[in-house]
C-alpha positions in Angstrom: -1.6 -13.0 -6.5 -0.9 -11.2 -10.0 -2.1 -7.9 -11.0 -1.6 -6.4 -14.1 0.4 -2.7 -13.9 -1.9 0.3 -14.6 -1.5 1.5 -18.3 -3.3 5.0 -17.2 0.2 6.2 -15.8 3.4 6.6 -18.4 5.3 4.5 -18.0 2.9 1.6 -17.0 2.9 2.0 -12.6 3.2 -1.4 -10.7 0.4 -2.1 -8.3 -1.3 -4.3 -5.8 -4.9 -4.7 -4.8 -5.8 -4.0 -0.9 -8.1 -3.8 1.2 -8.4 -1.6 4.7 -10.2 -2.3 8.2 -10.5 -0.4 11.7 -11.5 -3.3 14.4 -12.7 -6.3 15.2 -16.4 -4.7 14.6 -16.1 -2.8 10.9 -16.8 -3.7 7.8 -13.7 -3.8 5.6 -13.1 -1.4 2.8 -12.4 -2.6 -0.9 -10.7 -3.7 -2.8 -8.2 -0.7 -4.1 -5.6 -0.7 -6.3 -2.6 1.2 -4.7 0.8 1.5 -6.7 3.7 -0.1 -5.8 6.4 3.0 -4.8 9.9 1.9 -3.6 11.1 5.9 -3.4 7.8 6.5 -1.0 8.6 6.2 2.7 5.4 5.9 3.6 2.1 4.6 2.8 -0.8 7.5 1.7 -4.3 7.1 1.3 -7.1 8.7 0.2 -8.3 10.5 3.8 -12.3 9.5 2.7 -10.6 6.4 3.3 -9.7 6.6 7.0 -13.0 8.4 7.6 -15.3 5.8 6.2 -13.3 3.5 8.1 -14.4 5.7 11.5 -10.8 5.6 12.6 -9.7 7.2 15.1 -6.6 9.8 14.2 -3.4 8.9 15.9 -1.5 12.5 15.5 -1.0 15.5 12.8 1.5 15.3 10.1 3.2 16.7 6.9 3.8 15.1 3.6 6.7 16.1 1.7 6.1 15.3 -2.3 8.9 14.5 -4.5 9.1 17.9 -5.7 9.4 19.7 -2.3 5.7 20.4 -1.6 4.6 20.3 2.2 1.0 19.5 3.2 -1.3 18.6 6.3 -2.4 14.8 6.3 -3.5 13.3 9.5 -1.7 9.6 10.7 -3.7 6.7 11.6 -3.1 2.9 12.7 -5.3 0.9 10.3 -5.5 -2.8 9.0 -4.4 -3.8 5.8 -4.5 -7.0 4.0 -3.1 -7.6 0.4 -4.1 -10.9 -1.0 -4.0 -13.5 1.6 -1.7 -11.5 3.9 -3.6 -9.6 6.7 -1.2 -6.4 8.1 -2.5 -5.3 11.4 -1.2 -1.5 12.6 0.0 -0.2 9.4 0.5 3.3 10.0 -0.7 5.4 7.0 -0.4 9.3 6.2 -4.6 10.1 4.9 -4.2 12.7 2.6 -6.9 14.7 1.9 -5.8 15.5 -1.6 -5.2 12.4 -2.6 -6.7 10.3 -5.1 -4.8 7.5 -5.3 -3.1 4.8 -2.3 0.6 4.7 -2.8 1.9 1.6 -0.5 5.7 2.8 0.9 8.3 0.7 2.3 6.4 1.0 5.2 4.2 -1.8 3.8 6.2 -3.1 0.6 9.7 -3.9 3.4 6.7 -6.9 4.6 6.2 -8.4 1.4 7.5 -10.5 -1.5 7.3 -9.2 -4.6 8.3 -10.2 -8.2 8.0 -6.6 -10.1 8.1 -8.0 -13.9 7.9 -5.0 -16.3 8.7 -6.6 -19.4 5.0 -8.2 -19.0 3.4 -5.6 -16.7 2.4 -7.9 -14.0 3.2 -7.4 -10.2 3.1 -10.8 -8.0 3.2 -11.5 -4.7 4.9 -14.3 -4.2 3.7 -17.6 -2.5 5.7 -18.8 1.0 6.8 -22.0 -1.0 8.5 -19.8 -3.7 10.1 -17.5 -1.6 11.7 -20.5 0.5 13.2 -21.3 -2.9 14.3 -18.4 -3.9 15.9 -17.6 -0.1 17.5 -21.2 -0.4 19.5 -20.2 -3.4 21.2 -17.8 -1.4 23.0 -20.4 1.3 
């Protein structure tokens, strides 16, 4: 999977396309494109998100921006798959300010990902190339 960074941000943001579920029963929700953050220790969403989802809240929270703001979000457990990898129980921080999904290390620590500013493109990398790439290390 390849997806082309979003030039509406300065500089271009990395991102990844996903897509959300809550049960067995649900539709699924999507497809979003959520930016890539390696500072962000969690992953928000959009709270219109969770609720069209009709998932249940797990607990209260706060969300402390990058410049020191504090604000209510409520946590939930929802599914998440980006490209062909499904994520079960991802716990996300639904914002109700938001307007964008940010995906944390939460999410990005289970992944493989080739960032590649020089050409914009964010990849997820297939099983076969990240063998290679973790053979080169023994």
């Amino acid at each position: 999977m390849s997806v082309a960074y979003d030039s509406n941000y300065a500089p271009p943001a990395p991102v990844l396309q996903v897509t959300f579920g809550y049960g067995e029963d649900r539709p699924w929700l999507g497809t979003f494109d959520a930016i890539v953050d390696t500072g962000a220790d969690a992953t928000i969403v959009p709270e219109e998100i969770a609720r069209k989802l009709k998932a249940t809240p797990l607990n209260p929270g706060q969300l402390e921006t990058q410049w020191g703001d504090i604000h209510p979000v409520t946590i939930y457990l929802l599914e998440m798959q980006v490209g062909d990898l499904r994520l079960p129980g991802v716990v996300v921080a639904a914002d109700p300010e938001a307007q964008e999904i940010v995906l944390g290390r939460n999410v990005l620590n289970k992944l493989a990902l080739f960032l590649d500013g020089p050409t914009q493109q964010t990849d997820l990398l297939d099983d076969a190339t990240v063998q290679r790439l973790r053979a080169r290390r023994e």
